[in-house]
ZARO-56844 format. One record per atom (N, C-alpha, C): atom name; y negated, x, z; residue number from 1; residue in one letter. Coordinates in Angstrom, 1 decimal. Each point is the difference from the previous one (the first is absolute). Layout:
! residues N
<atom CA&v Y&u X&w Z&nr NUM&rest a>
...
! end
This chain:
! residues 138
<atom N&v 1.2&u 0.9&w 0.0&nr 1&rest x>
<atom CA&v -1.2&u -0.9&w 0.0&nr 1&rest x>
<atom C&v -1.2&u 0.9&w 0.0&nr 1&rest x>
<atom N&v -1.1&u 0.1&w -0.8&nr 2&rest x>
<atom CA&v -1.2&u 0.7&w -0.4&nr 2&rest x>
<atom C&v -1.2&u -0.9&w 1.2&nr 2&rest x>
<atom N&v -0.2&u 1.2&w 0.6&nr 3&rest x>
<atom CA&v -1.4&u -0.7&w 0.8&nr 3&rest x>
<atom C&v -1.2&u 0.7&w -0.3&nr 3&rest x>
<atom N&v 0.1&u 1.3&w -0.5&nr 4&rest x>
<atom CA&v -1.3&u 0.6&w -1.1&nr 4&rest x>
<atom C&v 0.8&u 0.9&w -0.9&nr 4&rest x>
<atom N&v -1.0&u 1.2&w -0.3&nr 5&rest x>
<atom CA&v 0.3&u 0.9&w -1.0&nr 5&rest x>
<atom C&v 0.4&u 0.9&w 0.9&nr 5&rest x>
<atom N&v 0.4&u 0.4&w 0.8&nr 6&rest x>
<atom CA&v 0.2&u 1.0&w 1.2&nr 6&rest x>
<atom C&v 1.6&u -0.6&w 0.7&nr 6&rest x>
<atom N&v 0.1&u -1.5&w 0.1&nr 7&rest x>
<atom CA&v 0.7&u -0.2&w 1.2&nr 7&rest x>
<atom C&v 1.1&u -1.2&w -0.6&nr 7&rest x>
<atom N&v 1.1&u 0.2&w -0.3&nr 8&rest x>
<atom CA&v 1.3&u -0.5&w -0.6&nr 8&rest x>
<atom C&v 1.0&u -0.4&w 1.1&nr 8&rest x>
<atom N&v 0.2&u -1.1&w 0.2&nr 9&rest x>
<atom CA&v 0.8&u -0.1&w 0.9&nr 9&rest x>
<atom C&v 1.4&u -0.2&w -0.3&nr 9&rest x>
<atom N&v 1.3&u 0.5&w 0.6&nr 10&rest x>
<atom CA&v 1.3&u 0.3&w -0.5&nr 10&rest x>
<atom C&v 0.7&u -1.4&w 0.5&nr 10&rest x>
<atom N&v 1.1&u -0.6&w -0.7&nr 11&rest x>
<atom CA&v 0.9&u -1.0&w 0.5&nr 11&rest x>
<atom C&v 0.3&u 0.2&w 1.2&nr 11&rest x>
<atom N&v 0.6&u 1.4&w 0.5&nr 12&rest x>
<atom CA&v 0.9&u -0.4&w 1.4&nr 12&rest x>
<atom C&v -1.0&u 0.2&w 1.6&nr 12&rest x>
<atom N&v -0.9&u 0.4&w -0.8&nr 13&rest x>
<atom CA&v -1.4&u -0.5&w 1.0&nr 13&rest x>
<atom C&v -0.1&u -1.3&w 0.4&nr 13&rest x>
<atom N&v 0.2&u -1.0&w -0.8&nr 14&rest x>
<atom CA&v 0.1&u -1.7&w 0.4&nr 14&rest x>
<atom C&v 1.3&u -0.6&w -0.3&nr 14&rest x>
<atom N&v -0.5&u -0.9&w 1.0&nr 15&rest x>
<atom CA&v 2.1&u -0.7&w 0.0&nr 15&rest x>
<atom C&v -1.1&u -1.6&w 0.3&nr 15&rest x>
<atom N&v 1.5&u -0.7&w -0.5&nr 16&rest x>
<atom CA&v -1.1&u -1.4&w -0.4&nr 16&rest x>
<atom C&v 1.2&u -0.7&w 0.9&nr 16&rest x>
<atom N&v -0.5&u -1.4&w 0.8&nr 17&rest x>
<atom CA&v 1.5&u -1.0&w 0.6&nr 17&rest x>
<atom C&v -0.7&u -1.0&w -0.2&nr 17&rest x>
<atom N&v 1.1&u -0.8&w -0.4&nr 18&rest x>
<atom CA&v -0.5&u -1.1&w -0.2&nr 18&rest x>
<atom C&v 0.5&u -1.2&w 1.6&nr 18&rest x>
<atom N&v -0.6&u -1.0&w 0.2&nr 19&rest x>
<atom CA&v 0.3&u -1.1&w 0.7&nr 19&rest x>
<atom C&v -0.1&u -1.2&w -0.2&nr 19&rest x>
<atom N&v 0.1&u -1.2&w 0.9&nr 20&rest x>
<atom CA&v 0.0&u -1.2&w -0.6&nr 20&rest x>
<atom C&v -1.8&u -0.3&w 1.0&nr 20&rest x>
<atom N&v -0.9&u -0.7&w -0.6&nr 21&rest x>
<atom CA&v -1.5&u -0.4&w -0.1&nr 21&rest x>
<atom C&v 0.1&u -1.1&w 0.9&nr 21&rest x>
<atom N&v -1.5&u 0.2&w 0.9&nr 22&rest x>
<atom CA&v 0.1&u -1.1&w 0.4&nr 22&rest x>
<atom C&v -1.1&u -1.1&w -0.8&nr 22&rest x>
<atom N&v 0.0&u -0.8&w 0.7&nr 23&rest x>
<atom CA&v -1.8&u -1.1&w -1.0&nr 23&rest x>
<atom C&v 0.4&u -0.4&w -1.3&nr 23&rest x>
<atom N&v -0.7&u -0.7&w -0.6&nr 24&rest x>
<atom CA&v 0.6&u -1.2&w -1.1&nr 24&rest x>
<atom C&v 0.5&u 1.1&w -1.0&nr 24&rest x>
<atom N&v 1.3&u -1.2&w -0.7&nr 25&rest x>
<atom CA&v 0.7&u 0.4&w -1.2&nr 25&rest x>
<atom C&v 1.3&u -0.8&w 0.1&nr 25&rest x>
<atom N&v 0.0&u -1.7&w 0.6&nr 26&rest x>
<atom CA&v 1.0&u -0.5&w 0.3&nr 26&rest x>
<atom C&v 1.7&u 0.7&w 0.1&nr 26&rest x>
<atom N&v 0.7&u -0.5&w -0.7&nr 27&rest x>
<atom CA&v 1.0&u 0.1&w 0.4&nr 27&rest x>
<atom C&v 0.0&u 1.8&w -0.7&nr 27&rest x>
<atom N&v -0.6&u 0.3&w -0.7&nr 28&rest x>
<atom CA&v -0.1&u 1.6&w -0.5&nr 28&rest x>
<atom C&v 0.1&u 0.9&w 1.5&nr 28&rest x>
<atom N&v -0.8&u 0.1&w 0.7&nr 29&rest x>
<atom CA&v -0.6&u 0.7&w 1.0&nr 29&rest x>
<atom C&v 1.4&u 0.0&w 0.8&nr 29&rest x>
<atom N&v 1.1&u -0.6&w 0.1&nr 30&rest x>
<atom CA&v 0.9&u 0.1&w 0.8&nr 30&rest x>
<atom C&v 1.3&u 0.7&w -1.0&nr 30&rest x>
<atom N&v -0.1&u -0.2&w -1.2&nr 31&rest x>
<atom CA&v 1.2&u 0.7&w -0.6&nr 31&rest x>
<atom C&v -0.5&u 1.6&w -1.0&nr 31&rest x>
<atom N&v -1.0&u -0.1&w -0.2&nr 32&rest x>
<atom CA&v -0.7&u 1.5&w -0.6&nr 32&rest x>
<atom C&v -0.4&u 0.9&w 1.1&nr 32&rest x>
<atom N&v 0.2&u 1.0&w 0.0&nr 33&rest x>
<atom CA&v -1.1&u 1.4&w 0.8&nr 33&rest x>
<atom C&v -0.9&u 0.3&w -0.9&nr 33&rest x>
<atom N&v -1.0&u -0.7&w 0.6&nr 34&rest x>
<atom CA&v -1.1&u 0.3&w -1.2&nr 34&rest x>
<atom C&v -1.3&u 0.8&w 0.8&nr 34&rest x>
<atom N&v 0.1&u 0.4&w 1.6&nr 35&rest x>
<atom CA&v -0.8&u 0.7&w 0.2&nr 35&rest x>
<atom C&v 0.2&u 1.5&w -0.2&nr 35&rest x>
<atom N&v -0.8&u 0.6&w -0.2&nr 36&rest x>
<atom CA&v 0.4&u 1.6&w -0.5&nr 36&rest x>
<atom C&v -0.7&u 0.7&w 1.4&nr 36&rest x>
<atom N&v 0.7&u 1.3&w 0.7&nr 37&rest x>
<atom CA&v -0.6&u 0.9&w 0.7&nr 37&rest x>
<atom C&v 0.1&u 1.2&w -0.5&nr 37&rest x>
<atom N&v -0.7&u 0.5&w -0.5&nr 38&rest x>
<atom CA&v -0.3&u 1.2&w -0.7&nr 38&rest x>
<atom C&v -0.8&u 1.2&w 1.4&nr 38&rest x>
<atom N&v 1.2&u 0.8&w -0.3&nr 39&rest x>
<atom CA&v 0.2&u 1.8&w 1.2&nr 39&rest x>
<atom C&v 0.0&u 0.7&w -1.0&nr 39&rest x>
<atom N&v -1.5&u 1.0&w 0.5&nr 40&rest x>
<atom CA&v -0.4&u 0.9&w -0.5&nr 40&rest x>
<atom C&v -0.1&u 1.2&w 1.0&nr 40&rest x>
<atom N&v 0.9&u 0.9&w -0.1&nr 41&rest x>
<atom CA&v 0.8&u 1.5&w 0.5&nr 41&rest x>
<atom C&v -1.8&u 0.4&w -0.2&nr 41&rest x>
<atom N&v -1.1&u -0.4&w 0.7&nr 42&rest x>
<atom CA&v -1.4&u 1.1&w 0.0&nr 42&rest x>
<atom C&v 0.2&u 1.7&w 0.7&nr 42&rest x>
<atom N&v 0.4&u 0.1&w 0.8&nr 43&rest x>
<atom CA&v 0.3&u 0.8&w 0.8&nr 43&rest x>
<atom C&v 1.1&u 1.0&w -0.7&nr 43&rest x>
<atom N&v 0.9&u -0.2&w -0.7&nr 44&rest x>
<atom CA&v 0.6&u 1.0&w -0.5&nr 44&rest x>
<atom C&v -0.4&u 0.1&w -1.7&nr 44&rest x>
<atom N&v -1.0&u -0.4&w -0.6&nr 45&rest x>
<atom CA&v -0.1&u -0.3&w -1.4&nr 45&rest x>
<atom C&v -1.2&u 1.7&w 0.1&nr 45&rest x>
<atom N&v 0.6&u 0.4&w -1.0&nr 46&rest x>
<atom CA&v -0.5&u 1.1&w -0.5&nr 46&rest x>
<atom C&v -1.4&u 0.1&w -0.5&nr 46&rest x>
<atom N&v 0.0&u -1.0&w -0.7&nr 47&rest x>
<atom CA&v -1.1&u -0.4&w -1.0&nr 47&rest x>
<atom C&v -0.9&u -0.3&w 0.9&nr 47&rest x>
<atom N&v -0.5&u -0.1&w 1.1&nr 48&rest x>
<atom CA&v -1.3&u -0.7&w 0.8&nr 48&rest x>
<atom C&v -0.2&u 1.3&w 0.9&nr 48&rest x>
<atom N&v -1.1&u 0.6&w -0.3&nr 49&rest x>
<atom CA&v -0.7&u 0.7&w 0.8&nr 49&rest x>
<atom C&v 0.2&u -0.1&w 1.7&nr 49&rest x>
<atom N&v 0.0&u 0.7&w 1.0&nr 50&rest x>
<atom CA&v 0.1&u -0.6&w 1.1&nr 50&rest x>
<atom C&v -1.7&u -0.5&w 0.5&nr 50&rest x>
<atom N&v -1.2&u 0.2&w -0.3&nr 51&rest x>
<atom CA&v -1.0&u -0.4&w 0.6&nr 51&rest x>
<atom C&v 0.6&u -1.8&w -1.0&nr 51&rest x>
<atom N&v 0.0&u -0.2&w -1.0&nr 52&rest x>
<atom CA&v 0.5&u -0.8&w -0.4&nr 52&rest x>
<atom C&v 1.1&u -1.2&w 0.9&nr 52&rest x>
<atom N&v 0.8&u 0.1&w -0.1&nr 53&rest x>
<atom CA&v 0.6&u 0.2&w 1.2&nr 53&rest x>
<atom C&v -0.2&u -0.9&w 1.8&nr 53&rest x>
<atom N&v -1.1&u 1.2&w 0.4&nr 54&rest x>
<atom CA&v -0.2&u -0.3&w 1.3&nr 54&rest x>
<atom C&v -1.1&u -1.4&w -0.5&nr 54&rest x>
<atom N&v -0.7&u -0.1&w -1.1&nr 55&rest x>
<atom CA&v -1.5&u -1.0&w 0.0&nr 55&rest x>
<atom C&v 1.5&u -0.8&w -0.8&nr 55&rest x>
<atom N&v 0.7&u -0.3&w -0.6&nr 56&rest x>
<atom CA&v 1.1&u -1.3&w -0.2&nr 56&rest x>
<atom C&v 0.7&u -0.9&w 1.5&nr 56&rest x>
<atom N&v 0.3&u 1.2&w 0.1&nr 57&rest x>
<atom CA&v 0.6&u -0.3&w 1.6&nr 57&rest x>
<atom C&v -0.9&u -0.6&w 0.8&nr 57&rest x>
<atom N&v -1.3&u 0.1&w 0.6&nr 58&rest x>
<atom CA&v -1.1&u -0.9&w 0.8&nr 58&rest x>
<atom C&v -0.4&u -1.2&w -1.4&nr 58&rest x>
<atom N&v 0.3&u -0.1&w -1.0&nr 59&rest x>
<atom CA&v -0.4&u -1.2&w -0.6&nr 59&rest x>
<atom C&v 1.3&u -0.8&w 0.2&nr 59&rest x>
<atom N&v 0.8&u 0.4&w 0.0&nr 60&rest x>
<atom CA&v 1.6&u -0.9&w 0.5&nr 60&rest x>
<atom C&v -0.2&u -0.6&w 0.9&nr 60&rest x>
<atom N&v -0.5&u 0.5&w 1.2&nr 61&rest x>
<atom CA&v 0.5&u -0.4&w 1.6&nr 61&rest x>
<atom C&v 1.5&u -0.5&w -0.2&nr 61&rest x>
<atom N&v 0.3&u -1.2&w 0.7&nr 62&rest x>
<atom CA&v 0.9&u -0.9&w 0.2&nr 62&rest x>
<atom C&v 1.2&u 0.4&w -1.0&nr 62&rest x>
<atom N&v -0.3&u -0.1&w -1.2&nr 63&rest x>
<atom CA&v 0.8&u 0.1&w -1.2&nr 63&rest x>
<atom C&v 0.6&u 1.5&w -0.1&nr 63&rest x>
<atom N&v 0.1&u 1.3&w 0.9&nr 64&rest x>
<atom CA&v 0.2&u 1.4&w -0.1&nr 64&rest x>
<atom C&v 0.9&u 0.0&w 1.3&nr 64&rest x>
<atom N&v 1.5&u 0.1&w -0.4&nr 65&rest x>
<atom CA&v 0.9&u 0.3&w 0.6&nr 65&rest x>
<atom C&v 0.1&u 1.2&w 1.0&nr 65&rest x>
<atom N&v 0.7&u 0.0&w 1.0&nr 66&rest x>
<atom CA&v -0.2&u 1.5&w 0.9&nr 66&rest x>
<atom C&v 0.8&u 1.2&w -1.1&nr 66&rest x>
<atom N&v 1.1&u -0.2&w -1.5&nr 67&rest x>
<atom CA&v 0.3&u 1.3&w -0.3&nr 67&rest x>
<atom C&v -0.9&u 0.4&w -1.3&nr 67&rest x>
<atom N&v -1.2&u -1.2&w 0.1&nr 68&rest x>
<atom CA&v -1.1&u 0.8&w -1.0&nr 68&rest x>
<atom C&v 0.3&u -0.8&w -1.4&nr 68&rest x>
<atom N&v 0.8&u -1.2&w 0.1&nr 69&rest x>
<atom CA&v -0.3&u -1.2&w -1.3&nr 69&rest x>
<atom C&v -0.9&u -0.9&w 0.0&nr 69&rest x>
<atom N&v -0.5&u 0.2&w -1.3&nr 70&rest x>
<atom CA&v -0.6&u -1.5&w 0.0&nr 70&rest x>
<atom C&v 0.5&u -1.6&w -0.5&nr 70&rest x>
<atom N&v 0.0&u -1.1&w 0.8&nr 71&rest x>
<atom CA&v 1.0&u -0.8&w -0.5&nr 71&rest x>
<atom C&v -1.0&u -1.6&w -0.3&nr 71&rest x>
<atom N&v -0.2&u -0.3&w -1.4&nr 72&rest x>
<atom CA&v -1.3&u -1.2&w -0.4&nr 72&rest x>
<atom C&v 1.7&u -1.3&w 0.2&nr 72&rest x>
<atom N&v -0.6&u -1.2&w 0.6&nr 73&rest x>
<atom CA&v 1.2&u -1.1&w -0.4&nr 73&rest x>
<atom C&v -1.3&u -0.9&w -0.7&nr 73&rest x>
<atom N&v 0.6&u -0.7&w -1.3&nr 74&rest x>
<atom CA&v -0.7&u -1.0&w -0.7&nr 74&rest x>
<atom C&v 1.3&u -0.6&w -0.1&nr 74&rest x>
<atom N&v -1.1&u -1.4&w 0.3&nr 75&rest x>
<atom CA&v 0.9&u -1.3&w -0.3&nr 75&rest x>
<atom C&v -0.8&u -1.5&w -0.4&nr 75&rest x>
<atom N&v -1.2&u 0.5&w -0.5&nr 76&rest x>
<atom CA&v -1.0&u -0.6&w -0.9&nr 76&rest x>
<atom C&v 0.6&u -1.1&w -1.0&nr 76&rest x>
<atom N&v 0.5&u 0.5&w -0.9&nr 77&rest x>
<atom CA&v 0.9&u -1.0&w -1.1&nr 77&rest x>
<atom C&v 1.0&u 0.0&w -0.1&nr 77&rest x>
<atom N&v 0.5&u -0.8&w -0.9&nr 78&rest x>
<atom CA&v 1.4&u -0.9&w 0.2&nr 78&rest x>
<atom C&v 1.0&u 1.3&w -0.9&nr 78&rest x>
<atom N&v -1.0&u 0.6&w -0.6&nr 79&rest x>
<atom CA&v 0.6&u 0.8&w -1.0&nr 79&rest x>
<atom C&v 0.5&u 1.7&w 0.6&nr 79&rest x>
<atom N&v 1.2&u 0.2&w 0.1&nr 80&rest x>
<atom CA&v 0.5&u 1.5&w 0.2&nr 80&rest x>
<atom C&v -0.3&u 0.8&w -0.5&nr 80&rest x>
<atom N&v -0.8&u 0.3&w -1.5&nr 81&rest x>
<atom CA&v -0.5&u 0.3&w -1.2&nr 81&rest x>
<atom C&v -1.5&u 0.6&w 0.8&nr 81&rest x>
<atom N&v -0.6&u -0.8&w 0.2&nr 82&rest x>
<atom CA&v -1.4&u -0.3&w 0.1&nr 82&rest x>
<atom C&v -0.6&u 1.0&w 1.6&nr 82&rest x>
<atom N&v 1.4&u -0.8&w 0.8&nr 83&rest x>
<atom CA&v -0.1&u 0.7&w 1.6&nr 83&rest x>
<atom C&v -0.7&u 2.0&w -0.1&nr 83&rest x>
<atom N&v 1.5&u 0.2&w -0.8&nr 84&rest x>
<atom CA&v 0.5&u 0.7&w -0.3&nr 84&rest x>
<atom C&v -1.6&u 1.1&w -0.9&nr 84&rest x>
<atom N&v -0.5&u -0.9&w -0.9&nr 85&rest x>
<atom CA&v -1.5&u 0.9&w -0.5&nr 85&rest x>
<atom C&v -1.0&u -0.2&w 1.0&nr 85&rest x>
<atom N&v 0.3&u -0.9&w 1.1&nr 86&rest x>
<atom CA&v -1.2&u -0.1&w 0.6&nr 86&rest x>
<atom C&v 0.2&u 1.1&w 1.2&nr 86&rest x>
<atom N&v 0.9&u 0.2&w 0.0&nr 87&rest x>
<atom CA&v 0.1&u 1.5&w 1.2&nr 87&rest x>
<atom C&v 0.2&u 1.0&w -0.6&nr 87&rest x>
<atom N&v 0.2&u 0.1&w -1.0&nr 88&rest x>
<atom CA&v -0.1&u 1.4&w -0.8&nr 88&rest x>
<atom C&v -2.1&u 0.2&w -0.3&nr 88&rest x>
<atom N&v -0.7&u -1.1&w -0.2&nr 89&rest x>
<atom CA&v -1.4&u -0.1&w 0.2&nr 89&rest x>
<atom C&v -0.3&u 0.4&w 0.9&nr 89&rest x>
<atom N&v 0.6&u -0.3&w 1.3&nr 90&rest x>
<atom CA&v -1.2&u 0.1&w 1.4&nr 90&rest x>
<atom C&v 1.0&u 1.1&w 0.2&nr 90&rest x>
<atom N&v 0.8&u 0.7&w -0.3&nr 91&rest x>
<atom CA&v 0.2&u 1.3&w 0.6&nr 91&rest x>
<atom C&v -0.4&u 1.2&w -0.8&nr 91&rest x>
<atom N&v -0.6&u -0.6&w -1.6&nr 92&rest x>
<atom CA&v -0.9&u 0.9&w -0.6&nr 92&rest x>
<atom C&v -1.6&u 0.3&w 0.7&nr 92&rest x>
<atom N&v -0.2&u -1.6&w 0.2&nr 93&rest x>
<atom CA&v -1.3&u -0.1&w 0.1&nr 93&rest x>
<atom C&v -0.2&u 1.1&w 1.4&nr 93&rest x>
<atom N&v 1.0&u -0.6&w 1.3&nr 94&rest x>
<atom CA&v -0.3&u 1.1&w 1.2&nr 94&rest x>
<atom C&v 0.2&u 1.3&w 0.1&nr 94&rest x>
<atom N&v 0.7&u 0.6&w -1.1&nr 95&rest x>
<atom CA&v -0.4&u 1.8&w -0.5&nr 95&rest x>
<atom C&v -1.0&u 0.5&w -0.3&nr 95&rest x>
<atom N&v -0.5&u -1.3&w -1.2&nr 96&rest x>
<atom CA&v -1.5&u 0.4&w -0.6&nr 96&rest x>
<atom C&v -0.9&u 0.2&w 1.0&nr 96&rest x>
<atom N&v -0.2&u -1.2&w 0.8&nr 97&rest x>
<atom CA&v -0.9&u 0.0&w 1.1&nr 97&rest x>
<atom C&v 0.0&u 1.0&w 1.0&nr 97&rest x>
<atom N&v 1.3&u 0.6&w 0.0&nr 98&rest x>
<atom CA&v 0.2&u 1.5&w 1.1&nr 98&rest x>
<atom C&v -0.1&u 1.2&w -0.9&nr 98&rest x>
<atom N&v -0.2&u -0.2&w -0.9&nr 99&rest x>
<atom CA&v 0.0&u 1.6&w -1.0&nr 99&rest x>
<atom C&v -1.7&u -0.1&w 0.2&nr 99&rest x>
<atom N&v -0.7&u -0.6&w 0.1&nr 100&rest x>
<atom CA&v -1.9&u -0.4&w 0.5&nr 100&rest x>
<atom C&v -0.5&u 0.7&w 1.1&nr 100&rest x>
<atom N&v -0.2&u 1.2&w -0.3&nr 101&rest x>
<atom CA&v 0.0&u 1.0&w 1.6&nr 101&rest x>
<atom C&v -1.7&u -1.0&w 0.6&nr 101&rest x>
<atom N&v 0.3&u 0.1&w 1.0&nr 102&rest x>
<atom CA&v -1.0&u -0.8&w 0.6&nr 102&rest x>
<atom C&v -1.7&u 0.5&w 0.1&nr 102&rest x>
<atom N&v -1.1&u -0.4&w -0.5&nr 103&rest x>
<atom CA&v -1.4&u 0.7&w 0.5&nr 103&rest x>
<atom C&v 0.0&u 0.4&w 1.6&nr 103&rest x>
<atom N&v -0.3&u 0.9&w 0.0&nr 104&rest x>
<atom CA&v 0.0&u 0.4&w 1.4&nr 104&rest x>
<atom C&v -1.9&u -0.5&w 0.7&nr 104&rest x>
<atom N&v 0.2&u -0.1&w 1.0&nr 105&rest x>
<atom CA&v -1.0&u -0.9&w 0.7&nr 105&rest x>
<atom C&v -1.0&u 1.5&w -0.1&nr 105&rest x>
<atom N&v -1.5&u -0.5&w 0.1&nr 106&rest x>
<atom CA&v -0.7&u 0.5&w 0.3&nr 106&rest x>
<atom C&v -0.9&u -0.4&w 1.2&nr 106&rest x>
<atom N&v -0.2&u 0.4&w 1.4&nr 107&rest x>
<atom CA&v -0.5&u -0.4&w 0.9&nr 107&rest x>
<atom C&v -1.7&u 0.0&w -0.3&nr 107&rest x>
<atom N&v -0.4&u -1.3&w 0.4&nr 108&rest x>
<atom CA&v -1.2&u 0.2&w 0.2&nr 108&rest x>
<atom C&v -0.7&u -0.7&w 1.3&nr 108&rest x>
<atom N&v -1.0&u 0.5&w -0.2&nr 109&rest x>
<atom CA&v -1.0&u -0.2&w 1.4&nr 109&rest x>
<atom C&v -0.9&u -1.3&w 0.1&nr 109&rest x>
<atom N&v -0.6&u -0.5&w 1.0&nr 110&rest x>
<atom CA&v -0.3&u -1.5&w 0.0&nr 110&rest x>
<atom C&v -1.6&u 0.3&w 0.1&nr 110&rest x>
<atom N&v -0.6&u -1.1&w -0.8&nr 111&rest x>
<atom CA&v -1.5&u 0.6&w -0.7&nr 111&rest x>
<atom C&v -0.6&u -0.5&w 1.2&nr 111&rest x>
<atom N&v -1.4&u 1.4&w 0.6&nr 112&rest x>
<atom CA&v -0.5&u -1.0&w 0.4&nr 112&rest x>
<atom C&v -0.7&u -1.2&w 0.7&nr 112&rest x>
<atom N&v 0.2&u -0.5&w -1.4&nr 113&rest x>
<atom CA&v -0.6&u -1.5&w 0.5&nr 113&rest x>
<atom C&v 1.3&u -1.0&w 0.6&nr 113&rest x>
<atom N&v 1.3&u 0.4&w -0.5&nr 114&rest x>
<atom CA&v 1.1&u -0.8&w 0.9&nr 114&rest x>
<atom C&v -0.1&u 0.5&w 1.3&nr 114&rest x>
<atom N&v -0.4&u 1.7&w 0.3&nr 115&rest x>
<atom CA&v 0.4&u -0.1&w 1.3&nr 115&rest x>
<atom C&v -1.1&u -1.0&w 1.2&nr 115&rest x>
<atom N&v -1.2&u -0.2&w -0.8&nr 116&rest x>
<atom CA&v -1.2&u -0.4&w 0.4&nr 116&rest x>
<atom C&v 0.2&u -1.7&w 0.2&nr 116&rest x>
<atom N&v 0.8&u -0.3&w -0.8&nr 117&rest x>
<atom CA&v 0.1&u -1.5&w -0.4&nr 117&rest x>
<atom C&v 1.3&u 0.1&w 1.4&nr 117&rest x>
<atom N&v 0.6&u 0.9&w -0.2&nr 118&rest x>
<atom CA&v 1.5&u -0.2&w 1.4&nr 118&rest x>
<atom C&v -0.6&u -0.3&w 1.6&nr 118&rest x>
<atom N&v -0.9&u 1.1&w -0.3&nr 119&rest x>
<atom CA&v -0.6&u 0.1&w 1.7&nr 119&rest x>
<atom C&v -0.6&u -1.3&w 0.0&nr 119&rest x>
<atom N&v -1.2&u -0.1&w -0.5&nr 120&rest x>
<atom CA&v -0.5&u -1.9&w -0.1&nr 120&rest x>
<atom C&v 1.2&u -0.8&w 0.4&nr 120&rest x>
<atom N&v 0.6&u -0.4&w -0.8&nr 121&rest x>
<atom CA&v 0.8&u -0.9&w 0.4&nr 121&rest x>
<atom C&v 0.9&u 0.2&w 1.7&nr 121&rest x>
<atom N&v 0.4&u 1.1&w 0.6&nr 122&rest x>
<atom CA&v 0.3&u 0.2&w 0.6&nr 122&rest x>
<atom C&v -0.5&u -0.1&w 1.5&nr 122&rest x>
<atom N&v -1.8&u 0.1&w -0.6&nr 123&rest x>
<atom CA&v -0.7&u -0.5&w 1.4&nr 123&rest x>
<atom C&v -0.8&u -1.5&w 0.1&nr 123&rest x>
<atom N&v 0.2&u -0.2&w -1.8&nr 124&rest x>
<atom CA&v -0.3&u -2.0&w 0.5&nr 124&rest x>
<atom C&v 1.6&u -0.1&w 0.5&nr 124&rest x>
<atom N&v 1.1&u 0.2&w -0.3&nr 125&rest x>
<atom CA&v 1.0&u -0.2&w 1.1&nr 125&rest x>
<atom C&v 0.0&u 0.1&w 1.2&nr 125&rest x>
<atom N&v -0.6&u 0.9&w 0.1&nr 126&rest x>
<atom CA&v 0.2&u 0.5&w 1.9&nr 126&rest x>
<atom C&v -1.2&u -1.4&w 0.4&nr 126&rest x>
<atom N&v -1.6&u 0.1&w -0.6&nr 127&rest x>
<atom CA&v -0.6&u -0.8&w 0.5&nr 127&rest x>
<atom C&v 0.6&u -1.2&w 0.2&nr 127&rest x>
<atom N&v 0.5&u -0.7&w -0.9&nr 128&rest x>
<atom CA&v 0.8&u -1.2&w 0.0&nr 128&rest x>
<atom C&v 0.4&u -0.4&w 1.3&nr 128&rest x>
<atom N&v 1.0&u 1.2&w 0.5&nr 129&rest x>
<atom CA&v 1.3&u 0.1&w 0.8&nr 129&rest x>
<atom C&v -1.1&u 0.4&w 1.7&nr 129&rest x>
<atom N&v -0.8&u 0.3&w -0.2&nr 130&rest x>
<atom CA&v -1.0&u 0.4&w 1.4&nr 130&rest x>
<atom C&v -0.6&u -1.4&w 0.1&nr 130&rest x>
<atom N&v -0.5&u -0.8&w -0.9&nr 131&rest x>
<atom CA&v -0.6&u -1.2&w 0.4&nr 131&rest x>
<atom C&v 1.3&u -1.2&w 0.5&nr 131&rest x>
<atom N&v 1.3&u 0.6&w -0.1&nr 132&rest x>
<atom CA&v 0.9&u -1.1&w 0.5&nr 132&rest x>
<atom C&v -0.6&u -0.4&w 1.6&nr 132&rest x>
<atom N&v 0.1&u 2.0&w 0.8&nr 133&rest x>
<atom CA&v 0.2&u -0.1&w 1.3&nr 133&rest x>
<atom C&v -1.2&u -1.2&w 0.7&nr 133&rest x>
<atom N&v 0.4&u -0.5&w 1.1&nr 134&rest x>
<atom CA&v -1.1&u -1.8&w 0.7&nr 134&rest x>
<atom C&v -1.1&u 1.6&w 0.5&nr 134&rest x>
<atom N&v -1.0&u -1.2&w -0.2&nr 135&rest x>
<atom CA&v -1.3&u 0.7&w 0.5&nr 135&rest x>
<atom C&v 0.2&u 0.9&w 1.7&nr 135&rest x>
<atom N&v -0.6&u 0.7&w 0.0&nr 136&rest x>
<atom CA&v 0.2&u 0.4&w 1.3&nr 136&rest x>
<atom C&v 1.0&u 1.2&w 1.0&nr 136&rest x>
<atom N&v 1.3&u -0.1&w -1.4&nr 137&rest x>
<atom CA&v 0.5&u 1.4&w 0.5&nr 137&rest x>
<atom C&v -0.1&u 0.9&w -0.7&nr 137&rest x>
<atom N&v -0.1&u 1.2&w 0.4&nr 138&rest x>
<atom CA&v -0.1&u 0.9&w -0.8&nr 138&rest x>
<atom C&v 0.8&u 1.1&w 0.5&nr 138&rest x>
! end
């Protein structure tokens, strides 16, 4: 499976199972396996960089096995055909999105007139909170 000009992914990298779906498709849904779970061996695939890699793996969460697979279940349509390109998509689409080395943050400093506008606000609060106390104690 081609996910750029760099990055080819091999058959025994993914293994596909199928099961029986839940949600409409009458009497179908109980005699077809038409959901597809498509495992993707990330962790031992040659082809993916490891910074690659570590940024797939935090876009997984949930979906990233403890021996380092990735595993999509679709069960969208009725069709085993269709399941079947729709998780071969989203497990293209979440490489592309991890091969995207991330902009790194630039810190900046607060102008100013925020810090000016912070303090204000901070002592019409306090005044607020001083005119609660009843007249007389202090």
């Amino acid at each position: 499976m081609r996910i750029n000009d760099q990055i080819i992914l091999q058959d025994w990298e993914m293994t596909e199972s199928f099961s029986r779906a839940s949600g409409p498709g009458g009497q179908n849904v109980n005699k077809v396996s038409t959901a597809v779970e498509l495992r993707f061996e990330a962790e031992r695939s040659p082809n993916l960089p490891d910074p690659v890699k570590a940024r797939l793996k935090r876009l997984a969460g949930r979906r990233w096995t403890q021996d380092g697979a990735l595993v999509l279940r679709v069960e969208e349509t009725r069709s085993q055909a269709r399941n079947r390109e729709i998780a071969r998509a989203r497990l293209t689409e979440l490489i592309r999105t991890a091969l995207e080395r991330p902009k790194p943050r630039i810190p900046t400093r607060p102008t100013l007139a925020s810090k000016r506008r912070r303090l204000e606000s901070k002592a019409h609060r306090a005044e607020i909170k001083s005119m609660r106390t009843p007249p007389g104690q202090d």
